[in-house]
N, C-alpha and C positions, 0 to 999 in steps of 0.2 A: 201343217199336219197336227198341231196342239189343240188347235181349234177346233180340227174336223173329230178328233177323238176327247176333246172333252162334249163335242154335242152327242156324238155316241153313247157315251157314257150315260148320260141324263135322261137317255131313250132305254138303255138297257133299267133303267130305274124303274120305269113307267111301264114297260114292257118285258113283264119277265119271263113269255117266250121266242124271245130275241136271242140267235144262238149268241154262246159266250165268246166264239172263237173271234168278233171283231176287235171284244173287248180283250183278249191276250195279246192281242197282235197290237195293239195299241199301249197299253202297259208295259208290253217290250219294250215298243221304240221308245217311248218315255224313259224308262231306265236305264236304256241303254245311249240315249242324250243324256242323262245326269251325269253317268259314270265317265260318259265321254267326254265330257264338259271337266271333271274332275283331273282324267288322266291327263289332259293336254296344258290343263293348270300346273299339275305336278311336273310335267314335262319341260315347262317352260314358268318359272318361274317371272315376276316384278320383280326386276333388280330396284330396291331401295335404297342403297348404299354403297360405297365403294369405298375399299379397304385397300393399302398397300400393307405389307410385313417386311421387312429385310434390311428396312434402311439404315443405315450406319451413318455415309458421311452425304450423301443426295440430300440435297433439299427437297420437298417434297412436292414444289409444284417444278418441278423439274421431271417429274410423272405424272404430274395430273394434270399438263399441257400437251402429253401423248396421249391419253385416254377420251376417244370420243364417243363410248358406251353411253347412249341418254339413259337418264335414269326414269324409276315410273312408267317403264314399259318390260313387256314378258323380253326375256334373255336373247339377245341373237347372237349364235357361238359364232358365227361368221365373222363380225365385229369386233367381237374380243379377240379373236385370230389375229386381227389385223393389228390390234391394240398390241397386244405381246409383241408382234412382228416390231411395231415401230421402237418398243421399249429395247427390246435384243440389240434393234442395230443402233443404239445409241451410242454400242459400245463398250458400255460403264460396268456391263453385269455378264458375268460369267454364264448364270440361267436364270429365267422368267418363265412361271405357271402362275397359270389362275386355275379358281375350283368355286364352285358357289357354295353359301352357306345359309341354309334356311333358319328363320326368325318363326317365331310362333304366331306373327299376322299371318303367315304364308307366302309373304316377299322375301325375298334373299338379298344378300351383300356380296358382289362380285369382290372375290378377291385375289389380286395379284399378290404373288410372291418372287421375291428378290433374292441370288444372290450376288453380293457389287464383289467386283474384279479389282485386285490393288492396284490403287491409285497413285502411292506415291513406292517408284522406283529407282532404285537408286545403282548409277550405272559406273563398271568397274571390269570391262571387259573386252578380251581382244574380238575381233570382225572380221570378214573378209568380205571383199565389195569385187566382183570381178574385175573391174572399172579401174581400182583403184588399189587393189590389193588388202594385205594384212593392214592394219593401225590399232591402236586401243584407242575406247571411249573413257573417257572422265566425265561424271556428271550424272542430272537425277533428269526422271519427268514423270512430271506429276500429268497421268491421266483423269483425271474427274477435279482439278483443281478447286477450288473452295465448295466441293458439293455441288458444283453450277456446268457441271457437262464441259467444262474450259479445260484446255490441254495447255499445257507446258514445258518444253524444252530445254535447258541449259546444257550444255555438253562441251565439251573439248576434244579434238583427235590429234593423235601423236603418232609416228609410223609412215609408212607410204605419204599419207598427207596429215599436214599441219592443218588443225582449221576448228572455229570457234563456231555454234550457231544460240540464237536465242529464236524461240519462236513461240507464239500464241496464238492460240485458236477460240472461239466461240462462238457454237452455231448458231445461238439466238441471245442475241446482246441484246435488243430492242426493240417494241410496236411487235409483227406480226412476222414470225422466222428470219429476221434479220441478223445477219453473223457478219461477225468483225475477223480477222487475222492478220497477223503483221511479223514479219522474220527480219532479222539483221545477222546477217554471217560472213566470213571470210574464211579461204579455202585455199590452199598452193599444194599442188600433185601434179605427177608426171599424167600426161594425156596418151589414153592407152595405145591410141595408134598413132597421133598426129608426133613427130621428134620436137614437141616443146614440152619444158615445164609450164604450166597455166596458175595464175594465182588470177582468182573471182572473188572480188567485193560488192558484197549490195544490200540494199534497203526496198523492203516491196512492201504493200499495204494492200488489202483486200476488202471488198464490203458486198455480200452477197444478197439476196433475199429468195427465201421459199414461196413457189405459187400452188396454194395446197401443198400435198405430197409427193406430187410426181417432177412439178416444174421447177427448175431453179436457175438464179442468172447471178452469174459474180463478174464485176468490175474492178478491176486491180491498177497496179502503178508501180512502177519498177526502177529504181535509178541504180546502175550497175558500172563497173569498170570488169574487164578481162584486159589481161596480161601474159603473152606467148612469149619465153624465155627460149631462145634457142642461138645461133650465131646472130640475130639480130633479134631486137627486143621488138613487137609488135603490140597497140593498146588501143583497146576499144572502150569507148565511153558511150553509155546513150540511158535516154529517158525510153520506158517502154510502156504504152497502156495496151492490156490486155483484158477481152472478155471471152466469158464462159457461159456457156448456155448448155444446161440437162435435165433429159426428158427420162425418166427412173421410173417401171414399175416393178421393181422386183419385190417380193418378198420379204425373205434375208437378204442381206449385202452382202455379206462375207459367205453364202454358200445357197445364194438361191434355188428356189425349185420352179420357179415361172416367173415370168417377165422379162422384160426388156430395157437395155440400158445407153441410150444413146448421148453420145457426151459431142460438142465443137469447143475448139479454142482458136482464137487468134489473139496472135498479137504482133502490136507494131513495133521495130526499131527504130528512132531515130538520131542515127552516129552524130554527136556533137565536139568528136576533136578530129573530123573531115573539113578539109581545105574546101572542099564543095559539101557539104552536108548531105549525104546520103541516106535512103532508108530502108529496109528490110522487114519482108512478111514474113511470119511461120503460120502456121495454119495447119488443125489436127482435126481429124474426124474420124469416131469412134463407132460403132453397132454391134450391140453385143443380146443375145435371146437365148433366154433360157428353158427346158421342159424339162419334167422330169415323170415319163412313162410308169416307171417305179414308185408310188409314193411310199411315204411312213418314215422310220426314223432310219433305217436301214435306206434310204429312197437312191433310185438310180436318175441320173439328171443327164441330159444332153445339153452343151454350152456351144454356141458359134460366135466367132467375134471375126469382123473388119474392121482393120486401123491403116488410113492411110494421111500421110503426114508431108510437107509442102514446105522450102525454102524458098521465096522466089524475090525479086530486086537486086539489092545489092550483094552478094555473095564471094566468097572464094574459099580456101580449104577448111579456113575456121568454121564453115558452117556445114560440110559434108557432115553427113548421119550414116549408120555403117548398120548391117544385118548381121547378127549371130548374138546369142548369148539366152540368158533366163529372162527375159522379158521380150525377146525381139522371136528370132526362128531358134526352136530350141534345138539340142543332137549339133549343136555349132556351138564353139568358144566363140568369144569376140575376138574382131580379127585385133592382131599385134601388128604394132610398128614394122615387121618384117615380111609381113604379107603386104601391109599399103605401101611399101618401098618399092617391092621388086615387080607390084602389077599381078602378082600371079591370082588371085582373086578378085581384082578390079570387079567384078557384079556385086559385090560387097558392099561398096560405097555407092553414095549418089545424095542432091538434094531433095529427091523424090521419093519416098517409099510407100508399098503397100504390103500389108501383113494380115494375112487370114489365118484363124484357129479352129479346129474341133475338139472337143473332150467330149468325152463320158467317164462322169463324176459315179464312183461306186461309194458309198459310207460303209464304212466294215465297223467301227466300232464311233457308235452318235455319241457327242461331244455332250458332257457330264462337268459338272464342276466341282472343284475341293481344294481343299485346305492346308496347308502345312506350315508348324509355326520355322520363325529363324528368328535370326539377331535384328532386324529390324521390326520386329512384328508377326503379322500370321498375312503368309501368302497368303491369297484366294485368285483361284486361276482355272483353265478348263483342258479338259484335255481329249480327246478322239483320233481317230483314223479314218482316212480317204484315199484310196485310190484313183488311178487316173489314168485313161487311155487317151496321147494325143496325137496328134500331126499340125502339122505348121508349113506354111505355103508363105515365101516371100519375095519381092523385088527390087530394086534399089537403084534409078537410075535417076539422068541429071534434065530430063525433059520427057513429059509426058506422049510426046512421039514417039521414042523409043520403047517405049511398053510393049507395041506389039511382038520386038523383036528379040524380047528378052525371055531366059528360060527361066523358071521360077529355081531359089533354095528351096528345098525340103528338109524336113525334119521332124523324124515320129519315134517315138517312144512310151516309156512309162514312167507313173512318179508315184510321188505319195503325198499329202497333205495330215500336220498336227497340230488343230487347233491350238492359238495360245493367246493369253492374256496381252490387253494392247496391240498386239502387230498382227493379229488377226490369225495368221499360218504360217507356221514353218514347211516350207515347200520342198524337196529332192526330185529333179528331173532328171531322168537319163535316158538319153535318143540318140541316134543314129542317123547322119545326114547325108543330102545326097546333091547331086546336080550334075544336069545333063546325063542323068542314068546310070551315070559313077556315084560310087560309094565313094563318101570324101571323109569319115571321123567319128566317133564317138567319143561321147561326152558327159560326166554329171556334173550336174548344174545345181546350186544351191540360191534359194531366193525365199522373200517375204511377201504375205500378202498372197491371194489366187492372182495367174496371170491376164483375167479379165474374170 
């Protein structure tokens, strides 16, 4: 078209009773491709540089091994989404924004901004674990340990159970998303339904690797003793290698708005103080998808998870798995010692189980971060509101023949979720359960973490 209206143009020169109306119409387009050319410059700038702000105790390529914004090409806000998203669920930072900042070439400097979440914690506080009841914590953990994304444990409990743990984590020790972790702990509590006290010793080691962002596989190793105190003393010893395999796309981890999270685990036992050496599978399989119809910061999300879970070889009561509680079907306690004695819930228990979820995740007030000094320092931490509509559908039996014949637990309710520093959420569920079309209980239930 430049072409055609600059020969025009050299004819109206030569001929000046040539109307002028081709020559306006040609003088438009031209200006109106300059300005156009102009706008969509402005609109998109060349990211020339890239800036972080906020850092305190991060090292700095410990963000700029999440950032895969090229540099030398105009902005794509798509990308940088992605960038913030990977930064958020590191973890380590309360909130992450970027904003561009224009240079007088006319290229900008993409810039994140940080604020990091306290890292080092120091722990002085009673619990309750349904599981296990009340105890107090002694001990600190350091979350973002030397500025390298590495987590740290030390703790002690006292109360309901006795029990020490150390543990360390780091998702990219070496080469290309390779993460190391390794726990050493020991533990004695009463078992909440079986009539023994349980005292677990062990030593595990882990070595995972990231494929991309979505794929990942961990290899572990587990050398463990359990100990059942009750009118005879019963001890298991075994070496266990277990792997992991997960396919992740979600967004945020702690409160996504799309994708999907599918996780497997197995692993083997092999009992080594068997007169005949015996072995044992567990085997877990997880699908969890997320939408969220709603967007924005207010966004309304739909969640659905399947988890069905497998004991199979060698077995007896030690390895029965039971339904009720804040992680399993919720509007249920977990069942006590005095329901697995007298039978009267037997659907309860099983080495088989399968657990389905629905929510819909409302945010009433989107998760912000701030400050507050104390005796250790200055908090930094975040804090919001989430509601939640669920129902929960579960089974529990000792051979997959029996599925057909069995009637599911129910359990639906309502809760709330409040973002917090390290543990992701403080959770309150309270449901109402049923089965066989009787109303059997209600419940609130206290937990960490969203329940997928």
């Amino acid at each position: 078209m430049e072409s055609i209206c600059n020969r025009y143009f050299f004819k109206i020169i030569y001929n000046k009773n040539r109307s002028l109306i081709g020559l306006f119409l040609c003088l438009l387009f031209l200006l109106s491709n300059i300005f156009g050319q102009e706008t969509d410059s402005y609109k998109n700038p060349v990211i020339s540089a890239i800036d972080i702000q906020g850092l305190q105790n991060t090292k700095r390529y410990i963000i700029e091994r999440e950032i895969q914004h090229p540099l030398n090409i105009p902005i794509d806000s798509s990308l940088v989404e992605k960038d913030r998203n990977r930064l958020e669920n590191l973890g380590i930072f309360s909130e992450v924004t970027w904003n561009e900042l224009p240079l007088e070439d006319g290229t900008s400097i993409l810039n994140f901004r940080v604020i990091e979440s306290i890292s080092l914690l120091p722990i002085f506080s009673p619990v309750y674990n349904e599981e296990m009841g009340w105890f107090l914590i002694l001990g600190t953990r350091l979350n973002n340990f030397r500025g390298r994304n590495e987590k740290l444990l030390l703790r002690g409990r006292i109360g309901n159970v006795s029990a020490y743990d150390v543990i360390f984590k780091n998702p990219w020790f070496f080469g290309d998303h390779v993460s190391i972790a390794f726990n050493f702990s020991k533990q004695i509590f009463e078992h909440y339904f079986l009539p023994y006290r349980q005292a677990t010793r062990e030593f595990k080691i882990n070595i995972g690797r990231y494929f991309g962002y979505e794929k990942q596989l961990i290899a572990g190793i587990e050398l463990k003793k359990k100990e059942y105190f009750g009118q005879d003393t019963t001890s298991f010893y075994y070496l266990s290698p277990d792997l992991i395999a997960v396919y992740d796309t979600r967004d945020i981890y702690n409160d996504p708005s799309k994708g999907m999270y599918i996780f497997y685990y197995g692993k083997y036992f092999r009992h080594l103080n068997q007169i005949e050496p015996e072995s044992t599978i567990a085997w877990t399989q997880s699908y969890s998808a997320y939408y969220s119809p709603i967007k924005g910061k207010r966004k309304t999300t739909l969640g659905f998870n399947l988890n069905i879970s497998s004991i199979t070889g060698f077995r007896n009561e030690y390895w029965l798995g039971s339904l009720g509680g804040v992680n399993s079907v919720r509007g249920w306690r977990i069942p006590s010692r005095e329901i697995y004695s007298d039978q009267s819930q037997s659907y309860r228990f099983g080495y088989l189980r399968a657990i389905s979820s629905l929510e819909i995740r409302q945010t009433i007030i989107p998760k912000y971060a701030f400050q507050s000094p104390s005796y250790f320092g200055p908090i930094r931490s975040e804090l919001g509101l989430q509601t939640t509509l669920f129902i929960d559908l579960g089974i529990a039996v000792n051979n997959w023949e029996d599925l057909s014949d069995s009637a599911p637990m129910i359990g639906t309710g309502i809760g709330i979720r409040i973002p917090v520093a390290i543990s992701g959420n403080v959770r309150l569920d309270y449901g109402w359960s049923f089965y066989n079309g009787e109303y059997i209980e209600r419940v609130l239930l206290f937990g960490i973490g969203q329940k997928f």
